[in-house]
N, CA, C and O atoms as a Maestro MAE file, in Angstrom:
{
 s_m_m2io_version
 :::
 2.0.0
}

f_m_ct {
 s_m_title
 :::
 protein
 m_atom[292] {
  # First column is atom index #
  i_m_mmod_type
  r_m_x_coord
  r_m_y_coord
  r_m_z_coord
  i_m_residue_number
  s_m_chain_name
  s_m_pdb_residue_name
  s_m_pdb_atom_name
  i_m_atomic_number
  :::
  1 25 -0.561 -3.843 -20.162 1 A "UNK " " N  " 7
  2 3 -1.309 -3.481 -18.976 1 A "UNK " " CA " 6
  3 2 -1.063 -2.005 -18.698 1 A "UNK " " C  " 6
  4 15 0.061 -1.545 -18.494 1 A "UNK " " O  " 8
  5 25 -2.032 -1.393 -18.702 2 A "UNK " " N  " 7
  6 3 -1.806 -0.167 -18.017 2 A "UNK " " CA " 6
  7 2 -1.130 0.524 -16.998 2 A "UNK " " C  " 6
  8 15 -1.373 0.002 -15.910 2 A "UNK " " O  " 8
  9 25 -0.564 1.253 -16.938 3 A "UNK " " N  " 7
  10 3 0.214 1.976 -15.294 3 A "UNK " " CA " 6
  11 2 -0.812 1.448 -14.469 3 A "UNK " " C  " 6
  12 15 -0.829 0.351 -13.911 3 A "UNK " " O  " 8
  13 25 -1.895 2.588 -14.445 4 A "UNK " " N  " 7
  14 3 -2.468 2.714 -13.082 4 A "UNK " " CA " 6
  15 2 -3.553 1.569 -12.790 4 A "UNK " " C  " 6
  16 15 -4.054 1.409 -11.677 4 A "UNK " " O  " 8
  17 25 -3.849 0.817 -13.881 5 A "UNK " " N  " 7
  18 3 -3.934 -0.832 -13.367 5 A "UNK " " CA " 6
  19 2 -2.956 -1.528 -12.335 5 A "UNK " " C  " 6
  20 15 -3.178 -2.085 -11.260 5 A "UNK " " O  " 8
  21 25 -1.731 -1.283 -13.087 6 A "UNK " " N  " 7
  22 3 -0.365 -1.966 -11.867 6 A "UNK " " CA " 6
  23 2 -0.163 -1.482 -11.108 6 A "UNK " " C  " 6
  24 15 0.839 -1.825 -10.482 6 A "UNK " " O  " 8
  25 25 -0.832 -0.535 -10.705 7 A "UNK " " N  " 7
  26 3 -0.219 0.266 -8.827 7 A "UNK " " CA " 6
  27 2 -1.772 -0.287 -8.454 7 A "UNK " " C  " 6
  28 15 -1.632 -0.755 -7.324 7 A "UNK " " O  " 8
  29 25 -2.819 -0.418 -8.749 8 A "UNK " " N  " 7
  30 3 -4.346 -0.536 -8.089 8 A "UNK " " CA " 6
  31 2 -3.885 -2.247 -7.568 8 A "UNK " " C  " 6
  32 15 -4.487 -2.746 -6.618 8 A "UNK " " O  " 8
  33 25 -2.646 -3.127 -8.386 9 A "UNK " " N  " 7
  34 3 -2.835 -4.655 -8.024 9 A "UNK " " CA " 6
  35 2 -1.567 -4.907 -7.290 9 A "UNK " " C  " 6
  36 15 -1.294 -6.036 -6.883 9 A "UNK " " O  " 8
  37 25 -0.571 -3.604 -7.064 10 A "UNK " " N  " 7
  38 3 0.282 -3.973 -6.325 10 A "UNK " " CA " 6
  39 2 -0.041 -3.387 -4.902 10 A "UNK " " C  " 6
  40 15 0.225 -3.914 -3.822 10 A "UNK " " O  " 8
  41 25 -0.739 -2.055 -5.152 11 A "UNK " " N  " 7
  42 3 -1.485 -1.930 -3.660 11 A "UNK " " CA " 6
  43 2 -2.343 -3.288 -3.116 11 A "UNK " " C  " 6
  44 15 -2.278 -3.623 -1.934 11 A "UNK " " O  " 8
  45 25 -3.156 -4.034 -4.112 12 A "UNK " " N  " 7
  46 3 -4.187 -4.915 -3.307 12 A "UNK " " CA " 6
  47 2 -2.583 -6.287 -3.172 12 A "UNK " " C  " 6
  48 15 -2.202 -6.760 -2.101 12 A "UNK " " O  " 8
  49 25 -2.148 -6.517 -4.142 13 A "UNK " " N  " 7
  50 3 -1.240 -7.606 -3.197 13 A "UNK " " CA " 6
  51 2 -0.524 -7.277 -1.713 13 A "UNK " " C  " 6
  52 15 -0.401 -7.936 -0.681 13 A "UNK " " O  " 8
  53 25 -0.091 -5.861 -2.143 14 A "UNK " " N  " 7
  54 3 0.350 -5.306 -0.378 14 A "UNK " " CA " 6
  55 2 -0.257 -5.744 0.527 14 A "UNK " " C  " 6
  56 15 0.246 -6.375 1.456 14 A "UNK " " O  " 8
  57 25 -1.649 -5.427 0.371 15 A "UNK " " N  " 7
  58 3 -2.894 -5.489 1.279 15 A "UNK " " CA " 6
  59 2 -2.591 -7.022 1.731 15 A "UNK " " C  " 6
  60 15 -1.868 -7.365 2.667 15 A "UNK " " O  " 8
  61 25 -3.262 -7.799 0.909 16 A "UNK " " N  " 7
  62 3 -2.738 -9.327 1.175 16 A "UNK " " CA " 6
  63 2 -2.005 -10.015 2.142 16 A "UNK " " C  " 6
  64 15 -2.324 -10.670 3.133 16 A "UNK " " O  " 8
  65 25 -0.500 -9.583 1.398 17 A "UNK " " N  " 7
  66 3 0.807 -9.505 2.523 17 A "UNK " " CA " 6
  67 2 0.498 -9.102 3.769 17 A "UNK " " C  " 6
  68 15 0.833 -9.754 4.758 17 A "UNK " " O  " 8
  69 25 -0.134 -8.050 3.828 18 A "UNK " " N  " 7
  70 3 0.117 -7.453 5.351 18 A "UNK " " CA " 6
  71 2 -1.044 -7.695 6.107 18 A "UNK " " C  " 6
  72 15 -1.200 -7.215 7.230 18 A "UNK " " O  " 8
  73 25 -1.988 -8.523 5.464 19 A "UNK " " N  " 7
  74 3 -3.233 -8.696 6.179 19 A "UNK " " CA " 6
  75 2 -2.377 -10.149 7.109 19 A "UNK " " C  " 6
  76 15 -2.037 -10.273 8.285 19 A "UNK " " O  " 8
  77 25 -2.289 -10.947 6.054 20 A "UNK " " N  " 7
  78 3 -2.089 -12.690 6.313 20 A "UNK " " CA " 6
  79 2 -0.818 -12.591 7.418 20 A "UNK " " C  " 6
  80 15 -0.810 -13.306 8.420 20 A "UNK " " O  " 8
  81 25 0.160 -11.709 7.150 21 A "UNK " " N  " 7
  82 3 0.870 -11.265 8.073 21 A "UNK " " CA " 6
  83 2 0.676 -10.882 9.444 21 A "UNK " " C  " 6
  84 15 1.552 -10.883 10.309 21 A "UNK " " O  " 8
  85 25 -0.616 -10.532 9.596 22 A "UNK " " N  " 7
  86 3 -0.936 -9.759 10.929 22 A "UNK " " CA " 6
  87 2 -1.757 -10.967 11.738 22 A "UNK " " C  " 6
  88 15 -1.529 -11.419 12.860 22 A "UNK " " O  " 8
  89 25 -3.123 -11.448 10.469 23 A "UNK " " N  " 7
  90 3 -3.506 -12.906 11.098 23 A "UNK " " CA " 6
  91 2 -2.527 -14.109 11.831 23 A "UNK " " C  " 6
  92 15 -2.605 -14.758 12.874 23 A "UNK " " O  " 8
  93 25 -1.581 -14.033 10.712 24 A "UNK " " N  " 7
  94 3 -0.793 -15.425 11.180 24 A "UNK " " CA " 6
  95 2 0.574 -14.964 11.972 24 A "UNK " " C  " 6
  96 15 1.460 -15.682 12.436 24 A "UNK " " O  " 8
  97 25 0.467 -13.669 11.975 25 A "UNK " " N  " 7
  98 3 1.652 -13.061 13.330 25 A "UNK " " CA " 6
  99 2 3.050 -13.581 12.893 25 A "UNK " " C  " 6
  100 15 3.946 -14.102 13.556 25 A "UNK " " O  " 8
  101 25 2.944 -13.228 11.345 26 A "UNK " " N  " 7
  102 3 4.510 -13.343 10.505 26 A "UNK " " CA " 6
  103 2 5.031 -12.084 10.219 26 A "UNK " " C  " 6
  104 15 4.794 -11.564 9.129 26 A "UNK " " O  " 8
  105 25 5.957 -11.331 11.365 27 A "UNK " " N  " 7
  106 3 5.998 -10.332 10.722 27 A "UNK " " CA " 6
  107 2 6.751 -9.770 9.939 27 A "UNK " " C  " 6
  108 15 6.931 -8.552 9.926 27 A "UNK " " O  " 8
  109 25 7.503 -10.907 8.883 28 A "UNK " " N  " 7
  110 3 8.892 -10.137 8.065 28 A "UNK " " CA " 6
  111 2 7.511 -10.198 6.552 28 A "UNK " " C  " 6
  112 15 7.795 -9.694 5.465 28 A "UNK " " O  " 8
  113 25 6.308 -10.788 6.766 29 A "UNK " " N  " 7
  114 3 5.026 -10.229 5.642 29 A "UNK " " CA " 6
  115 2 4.609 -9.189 5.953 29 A "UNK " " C  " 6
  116 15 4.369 -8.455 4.995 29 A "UNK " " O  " 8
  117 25 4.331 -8.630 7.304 30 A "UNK " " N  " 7
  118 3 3.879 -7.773 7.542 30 A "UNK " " CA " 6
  119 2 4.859 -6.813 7.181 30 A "UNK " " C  " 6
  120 15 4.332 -5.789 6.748 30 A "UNK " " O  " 8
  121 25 6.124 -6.781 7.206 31 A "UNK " " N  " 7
  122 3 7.047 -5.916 6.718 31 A "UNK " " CA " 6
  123 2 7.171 -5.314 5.598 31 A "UNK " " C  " 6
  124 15 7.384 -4.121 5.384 31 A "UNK " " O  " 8
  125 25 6.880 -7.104 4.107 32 A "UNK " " N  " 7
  126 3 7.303 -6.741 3.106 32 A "UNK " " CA " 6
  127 2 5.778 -6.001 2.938 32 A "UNK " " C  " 6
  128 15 5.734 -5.100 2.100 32 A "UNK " " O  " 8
  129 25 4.715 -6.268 3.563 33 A "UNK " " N  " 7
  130 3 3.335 -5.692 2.885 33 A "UNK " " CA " 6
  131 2 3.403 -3.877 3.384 33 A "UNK " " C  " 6
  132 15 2.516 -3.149 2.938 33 A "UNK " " O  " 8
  133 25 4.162 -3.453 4.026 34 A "UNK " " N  " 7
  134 3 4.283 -2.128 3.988 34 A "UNK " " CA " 6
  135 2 5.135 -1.455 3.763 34 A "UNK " " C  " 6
  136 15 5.212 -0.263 4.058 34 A "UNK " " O  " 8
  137 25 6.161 -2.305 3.030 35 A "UNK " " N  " 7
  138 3 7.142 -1.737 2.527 35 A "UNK " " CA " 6
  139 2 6.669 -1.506 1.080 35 A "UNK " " C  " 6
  140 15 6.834 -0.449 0.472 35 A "UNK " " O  " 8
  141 25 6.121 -2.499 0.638 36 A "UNK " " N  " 7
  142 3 5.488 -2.515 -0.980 36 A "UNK " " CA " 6
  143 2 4.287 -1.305 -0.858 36 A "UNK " " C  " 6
  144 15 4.229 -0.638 -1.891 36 A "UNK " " O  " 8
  145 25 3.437 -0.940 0.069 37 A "UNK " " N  " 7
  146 3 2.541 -0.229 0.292 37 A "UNK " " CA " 6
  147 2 3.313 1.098 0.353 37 A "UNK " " C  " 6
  148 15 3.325 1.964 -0.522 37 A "UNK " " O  " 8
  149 25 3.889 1.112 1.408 38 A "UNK " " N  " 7
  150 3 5.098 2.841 1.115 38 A "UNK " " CA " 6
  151 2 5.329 2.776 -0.108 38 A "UNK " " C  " 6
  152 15 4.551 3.532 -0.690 38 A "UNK " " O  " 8
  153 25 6.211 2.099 -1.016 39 A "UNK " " N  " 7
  154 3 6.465 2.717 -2.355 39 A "UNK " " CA " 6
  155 2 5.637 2.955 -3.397 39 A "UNK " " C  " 6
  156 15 5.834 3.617 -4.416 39 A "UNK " " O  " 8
  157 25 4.787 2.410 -3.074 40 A "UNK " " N  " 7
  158 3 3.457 2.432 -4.147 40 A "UNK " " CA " 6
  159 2 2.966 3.934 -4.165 40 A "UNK " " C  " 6
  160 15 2.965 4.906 -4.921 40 A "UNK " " O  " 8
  161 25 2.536 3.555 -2.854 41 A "UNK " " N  " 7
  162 3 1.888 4.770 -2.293 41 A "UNK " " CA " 6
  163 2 2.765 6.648 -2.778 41 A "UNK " " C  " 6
  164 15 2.277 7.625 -3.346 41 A "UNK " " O  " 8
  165 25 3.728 6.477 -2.384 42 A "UNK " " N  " 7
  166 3 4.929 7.229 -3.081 42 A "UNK " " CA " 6
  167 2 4.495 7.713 -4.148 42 A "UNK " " C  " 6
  168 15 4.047 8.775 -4.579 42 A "UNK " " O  " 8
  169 25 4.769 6.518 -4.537 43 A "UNK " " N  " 7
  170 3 5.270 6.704 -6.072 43 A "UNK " " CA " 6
  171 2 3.887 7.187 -6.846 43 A "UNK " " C  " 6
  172 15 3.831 7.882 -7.861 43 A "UNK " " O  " 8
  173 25 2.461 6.464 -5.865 44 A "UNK " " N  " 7
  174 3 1.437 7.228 -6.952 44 A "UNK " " CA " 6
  175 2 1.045 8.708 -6.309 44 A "UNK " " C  " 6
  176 15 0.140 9.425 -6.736 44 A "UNK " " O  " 8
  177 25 1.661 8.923 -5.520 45 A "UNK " " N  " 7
  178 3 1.437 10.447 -5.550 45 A "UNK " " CA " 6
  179 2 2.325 11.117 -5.763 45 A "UNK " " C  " 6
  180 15 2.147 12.302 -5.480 45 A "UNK " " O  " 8
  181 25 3.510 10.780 -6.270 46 A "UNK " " N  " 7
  182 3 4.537 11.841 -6.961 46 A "UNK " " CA " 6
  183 2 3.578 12.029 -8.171 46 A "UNK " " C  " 6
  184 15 3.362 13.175 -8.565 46 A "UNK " " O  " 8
  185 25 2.993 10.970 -8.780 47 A "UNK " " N  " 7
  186 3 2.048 11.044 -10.053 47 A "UNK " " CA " 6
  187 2 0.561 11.570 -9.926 47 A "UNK " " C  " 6
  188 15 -0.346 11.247 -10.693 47 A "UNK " " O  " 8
  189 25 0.466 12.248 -9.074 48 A "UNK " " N  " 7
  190 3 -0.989 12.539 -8.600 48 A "UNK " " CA " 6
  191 2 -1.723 12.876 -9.912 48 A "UNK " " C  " 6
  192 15 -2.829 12.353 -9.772 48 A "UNK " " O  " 8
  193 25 -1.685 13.397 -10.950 49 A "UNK " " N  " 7
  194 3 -2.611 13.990 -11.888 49 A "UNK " " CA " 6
  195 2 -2.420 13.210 -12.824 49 A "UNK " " C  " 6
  196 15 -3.065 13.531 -13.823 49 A "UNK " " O  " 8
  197 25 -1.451 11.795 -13.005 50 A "UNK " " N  " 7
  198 3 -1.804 11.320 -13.870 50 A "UNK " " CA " 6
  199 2 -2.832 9.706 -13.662 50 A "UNK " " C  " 6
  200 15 -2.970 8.692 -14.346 50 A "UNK " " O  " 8
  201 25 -3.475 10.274 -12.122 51 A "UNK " " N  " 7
  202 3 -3.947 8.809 -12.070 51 A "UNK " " CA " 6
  203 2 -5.220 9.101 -11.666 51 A "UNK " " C  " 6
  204 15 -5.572 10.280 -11.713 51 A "UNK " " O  " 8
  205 25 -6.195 8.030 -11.168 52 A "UNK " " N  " 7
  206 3 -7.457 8.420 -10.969 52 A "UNK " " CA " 6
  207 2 -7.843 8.666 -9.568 52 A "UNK " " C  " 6
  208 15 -7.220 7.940 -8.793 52 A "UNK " " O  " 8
  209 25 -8.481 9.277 -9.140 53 A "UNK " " N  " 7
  210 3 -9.265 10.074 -7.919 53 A "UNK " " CA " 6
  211 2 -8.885 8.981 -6.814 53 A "UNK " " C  " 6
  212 15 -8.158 9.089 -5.826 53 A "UNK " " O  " 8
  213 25 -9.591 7.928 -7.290 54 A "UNK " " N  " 7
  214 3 -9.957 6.838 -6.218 54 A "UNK " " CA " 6
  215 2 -8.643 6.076 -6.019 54 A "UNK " " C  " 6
  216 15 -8.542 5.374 -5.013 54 A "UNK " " O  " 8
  217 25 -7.728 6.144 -6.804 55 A "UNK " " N  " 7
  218 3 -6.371 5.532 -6.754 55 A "UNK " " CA " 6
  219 2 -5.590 6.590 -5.750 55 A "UNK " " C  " 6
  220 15 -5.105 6.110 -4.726 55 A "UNK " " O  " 8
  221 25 -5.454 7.925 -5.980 56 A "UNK " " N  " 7
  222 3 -4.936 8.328 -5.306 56 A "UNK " " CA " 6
  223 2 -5.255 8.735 -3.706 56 A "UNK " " C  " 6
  224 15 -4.389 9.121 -2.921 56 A "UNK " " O  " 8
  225 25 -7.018 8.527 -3.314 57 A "UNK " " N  " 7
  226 3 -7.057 8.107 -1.891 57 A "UNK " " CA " 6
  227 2 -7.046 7.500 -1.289 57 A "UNK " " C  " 6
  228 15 -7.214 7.587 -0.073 57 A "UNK " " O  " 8
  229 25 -6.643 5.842 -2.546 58 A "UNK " " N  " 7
  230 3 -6.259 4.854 -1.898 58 A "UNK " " CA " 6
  231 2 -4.840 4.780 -1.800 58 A "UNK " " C  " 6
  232 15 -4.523 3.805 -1.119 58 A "UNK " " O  " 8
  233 25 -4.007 5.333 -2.153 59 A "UNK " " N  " 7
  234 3 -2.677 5.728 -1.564 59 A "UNK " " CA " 6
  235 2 -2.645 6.673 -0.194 59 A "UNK " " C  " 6
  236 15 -1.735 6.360 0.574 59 A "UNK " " O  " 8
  237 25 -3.173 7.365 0.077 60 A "UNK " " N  " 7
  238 3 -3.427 8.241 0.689 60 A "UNK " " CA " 6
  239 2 -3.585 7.354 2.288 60 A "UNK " " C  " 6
  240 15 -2.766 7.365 3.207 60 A "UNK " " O  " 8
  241 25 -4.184 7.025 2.260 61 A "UNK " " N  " 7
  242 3 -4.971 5.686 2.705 61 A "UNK " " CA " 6
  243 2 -4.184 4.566 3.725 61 A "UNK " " C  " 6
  244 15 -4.235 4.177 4.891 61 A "UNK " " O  " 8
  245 25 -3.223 4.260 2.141 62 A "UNK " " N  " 7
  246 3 -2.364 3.243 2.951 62 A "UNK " " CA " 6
  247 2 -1.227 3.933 3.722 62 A "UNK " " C  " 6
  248 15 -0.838 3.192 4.625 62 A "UNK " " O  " 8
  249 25 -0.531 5.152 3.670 63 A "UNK " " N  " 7
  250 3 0.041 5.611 3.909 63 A "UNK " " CA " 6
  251 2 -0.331 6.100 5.361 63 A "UNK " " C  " 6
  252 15 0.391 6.289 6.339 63 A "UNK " " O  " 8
  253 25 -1.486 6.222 5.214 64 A "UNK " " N  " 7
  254 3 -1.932 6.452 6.879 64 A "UNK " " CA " 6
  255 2 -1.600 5.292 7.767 64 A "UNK " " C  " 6
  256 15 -0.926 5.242 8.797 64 A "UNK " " O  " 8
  257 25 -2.326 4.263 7.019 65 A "UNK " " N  " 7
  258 3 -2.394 2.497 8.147 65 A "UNK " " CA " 6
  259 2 -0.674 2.580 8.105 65 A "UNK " " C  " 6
  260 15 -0.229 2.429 9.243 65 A "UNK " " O  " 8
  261 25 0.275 2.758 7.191 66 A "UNK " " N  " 7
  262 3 1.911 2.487 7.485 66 A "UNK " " CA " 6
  263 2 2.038 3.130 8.399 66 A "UNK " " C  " 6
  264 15 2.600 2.650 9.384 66 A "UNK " " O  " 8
  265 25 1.541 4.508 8.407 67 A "UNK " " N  " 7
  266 3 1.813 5.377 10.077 67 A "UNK " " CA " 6
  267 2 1.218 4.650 10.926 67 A "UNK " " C  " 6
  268 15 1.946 4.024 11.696 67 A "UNK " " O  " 8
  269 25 -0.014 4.524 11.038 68 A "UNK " " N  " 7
  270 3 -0.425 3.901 12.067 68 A "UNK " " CA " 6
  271 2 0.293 2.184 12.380 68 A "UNK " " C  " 6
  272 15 0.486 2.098 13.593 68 A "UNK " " O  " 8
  273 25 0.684 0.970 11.711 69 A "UNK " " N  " 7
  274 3 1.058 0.182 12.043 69 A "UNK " " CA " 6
  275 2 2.433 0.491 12.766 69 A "UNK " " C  " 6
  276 15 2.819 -0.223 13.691 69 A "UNK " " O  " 8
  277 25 3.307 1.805 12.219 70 A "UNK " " N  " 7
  278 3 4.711 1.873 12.595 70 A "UNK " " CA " 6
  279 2 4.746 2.255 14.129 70 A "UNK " " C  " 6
  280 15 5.711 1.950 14.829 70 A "UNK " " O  " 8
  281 25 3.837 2.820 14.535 71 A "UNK " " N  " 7
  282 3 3.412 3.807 15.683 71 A "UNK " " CA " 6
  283 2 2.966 2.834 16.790 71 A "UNK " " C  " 6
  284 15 3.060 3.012 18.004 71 A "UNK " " O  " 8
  285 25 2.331 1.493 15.967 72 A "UNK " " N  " 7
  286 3 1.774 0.174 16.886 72 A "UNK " " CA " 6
  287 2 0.684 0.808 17.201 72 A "UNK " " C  " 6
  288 15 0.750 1.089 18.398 72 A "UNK " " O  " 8
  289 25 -0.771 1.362 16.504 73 A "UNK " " N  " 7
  290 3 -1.795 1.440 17.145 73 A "UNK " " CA " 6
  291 2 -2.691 0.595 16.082 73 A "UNK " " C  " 6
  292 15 -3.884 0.391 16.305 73 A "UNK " " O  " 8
  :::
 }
 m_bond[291] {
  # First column is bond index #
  i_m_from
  i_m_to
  i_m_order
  :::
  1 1 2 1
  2 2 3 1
  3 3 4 2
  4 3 5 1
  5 5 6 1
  6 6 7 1
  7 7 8 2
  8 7 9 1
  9 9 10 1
  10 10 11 1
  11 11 12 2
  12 11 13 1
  13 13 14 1
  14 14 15 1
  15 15 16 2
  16 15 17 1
  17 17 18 1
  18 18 19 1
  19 19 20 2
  20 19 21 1
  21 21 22 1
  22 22 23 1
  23 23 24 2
  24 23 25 1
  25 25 26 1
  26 26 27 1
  27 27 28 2
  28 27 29 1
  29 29 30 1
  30 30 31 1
  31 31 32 2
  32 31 33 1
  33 33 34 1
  34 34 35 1
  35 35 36 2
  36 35 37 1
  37 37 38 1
  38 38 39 1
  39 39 40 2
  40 39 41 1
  41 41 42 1
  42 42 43 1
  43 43 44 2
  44 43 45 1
  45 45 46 1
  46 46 47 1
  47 47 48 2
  48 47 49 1
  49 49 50 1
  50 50 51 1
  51 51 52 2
  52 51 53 1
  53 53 54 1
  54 54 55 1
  55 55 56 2
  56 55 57 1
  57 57 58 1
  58 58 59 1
  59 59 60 2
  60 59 61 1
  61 61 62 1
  62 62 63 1
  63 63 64 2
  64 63 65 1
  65 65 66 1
  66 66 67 1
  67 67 68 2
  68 67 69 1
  69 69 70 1
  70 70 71 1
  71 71 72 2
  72 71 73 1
  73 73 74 1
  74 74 75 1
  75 75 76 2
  76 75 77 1
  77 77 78 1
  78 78 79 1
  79 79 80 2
  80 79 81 1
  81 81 82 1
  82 82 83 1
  83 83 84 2
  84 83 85 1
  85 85 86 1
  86 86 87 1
  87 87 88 2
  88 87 89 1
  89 89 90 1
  90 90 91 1
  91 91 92 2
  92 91 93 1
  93 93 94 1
  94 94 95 1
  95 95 96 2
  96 95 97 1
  97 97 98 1
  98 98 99 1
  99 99 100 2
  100 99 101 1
  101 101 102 1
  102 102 103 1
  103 103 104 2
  104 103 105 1
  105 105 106 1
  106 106 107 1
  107 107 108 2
  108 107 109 1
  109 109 110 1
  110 110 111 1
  111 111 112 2
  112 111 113 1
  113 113 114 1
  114 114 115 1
  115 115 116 2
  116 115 117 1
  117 117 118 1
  118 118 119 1
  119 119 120 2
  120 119 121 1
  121 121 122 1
  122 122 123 1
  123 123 124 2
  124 123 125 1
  125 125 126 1
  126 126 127 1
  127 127 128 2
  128 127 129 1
  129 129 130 1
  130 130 131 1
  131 131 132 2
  132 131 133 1
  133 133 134 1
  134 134 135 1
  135 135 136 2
  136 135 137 1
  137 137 138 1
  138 138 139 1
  139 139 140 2
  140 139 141 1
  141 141 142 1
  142 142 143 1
  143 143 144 2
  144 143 145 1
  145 145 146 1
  146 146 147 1
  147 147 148 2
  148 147 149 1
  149 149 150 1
  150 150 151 1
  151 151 152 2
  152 151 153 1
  153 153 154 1
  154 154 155 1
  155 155 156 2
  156 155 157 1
  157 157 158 1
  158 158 159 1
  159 159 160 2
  160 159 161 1
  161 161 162 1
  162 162 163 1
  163 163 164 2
  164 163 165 1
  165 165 166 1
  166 166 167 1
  167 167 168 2
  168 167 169 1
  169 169 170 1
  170 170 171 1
  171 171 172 2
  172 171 173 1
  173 173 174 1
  174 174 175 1
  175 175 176 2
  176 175 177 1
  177 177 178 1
  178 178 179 1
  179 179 180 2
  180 179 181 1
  181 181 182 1
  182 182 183 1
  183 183 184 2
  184 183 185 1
  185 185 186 1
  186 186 187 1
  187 187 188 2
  188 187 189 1
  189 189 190 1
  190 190 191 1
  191 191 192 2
  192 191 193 1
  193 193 194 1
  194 194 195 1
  195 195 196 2
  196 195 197 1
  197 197 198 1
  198 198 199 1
  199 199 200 2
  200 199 201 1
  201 201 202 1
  202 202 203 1
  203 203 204 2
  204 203 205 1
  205 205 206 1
  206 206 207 1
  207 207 208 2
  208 207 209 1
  209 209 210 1
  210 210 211 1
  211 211 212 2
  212 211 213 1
  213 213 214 1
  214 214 215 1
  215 215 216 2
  216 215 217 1
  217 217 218 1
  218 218 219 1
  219 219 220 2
  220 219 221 1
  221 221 222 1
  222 222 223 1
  223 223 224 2
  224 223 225 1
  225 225 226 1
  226 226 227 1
  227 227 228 2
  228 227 229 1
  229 229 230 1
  230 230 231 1
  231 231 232 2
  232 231 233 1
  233 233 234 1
  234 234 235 1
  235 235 236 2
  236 235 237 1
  237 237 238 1
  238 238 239 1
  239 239 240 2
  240 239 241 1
  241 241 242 1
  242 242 243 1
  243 243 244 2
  244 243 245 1
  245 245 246 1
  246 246 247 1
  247 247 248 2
  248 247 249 1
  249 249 250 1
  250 250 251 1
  251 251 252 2
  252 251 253 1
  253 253 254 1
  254 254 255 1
  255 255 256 2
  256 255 257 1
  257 257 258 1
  258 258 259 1
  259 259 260 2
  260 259 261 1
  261 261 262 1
  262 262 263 1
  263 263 264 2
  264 263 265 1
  265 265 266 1
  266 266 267 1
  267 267 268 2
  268 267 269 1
  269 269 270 1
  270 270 271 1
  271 271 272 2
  272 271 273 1
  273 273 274 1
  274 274 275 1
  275 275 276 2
  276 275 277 1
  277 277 278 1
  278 278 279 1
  279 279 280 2
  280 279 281 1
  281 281 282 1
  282 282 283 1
  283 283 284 2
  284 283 285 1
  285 285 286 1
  286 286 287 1
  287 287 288 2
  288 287 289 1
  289 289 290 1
  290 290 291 1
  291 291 292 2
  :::
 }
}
């Protein structure tokens, strides 16, 4: 499997986590889904040029909603 296949399916499992988390008002999912989302996110932009456009504003991205969930808006 490719790298930047495995950060595009560990961002969407994040997503997952932290969605079902927020629906069902569990929040040690909502935790792990932005904790997995911070490192991803990280980690694909320490790699910015070796990945694709749309990967890296979808890091970009989640890194915002982690600010924004941490902030509670």
């Amino acid at each position: 499997m490719d790298r930047r296949q495995l950060t595009n399916y560990v961002n969407f499992a994040a997503l997952i986590c932290y969605i079902i988390g927020r629906v069902a008002g569990i929040g040690i999912l909502v935790w792990i889904g932005l904790g997995i989302m911070t490192l991803s996110s990280i980690w694909t932009i320490i790699h910015w040029k070796e990945n694709d456009k749309i990967s890296n504003y979808i890091s970009v991205a989640f890194l915002v909603l982690v600010g924004l969930s941490l902030f509670g808006l």
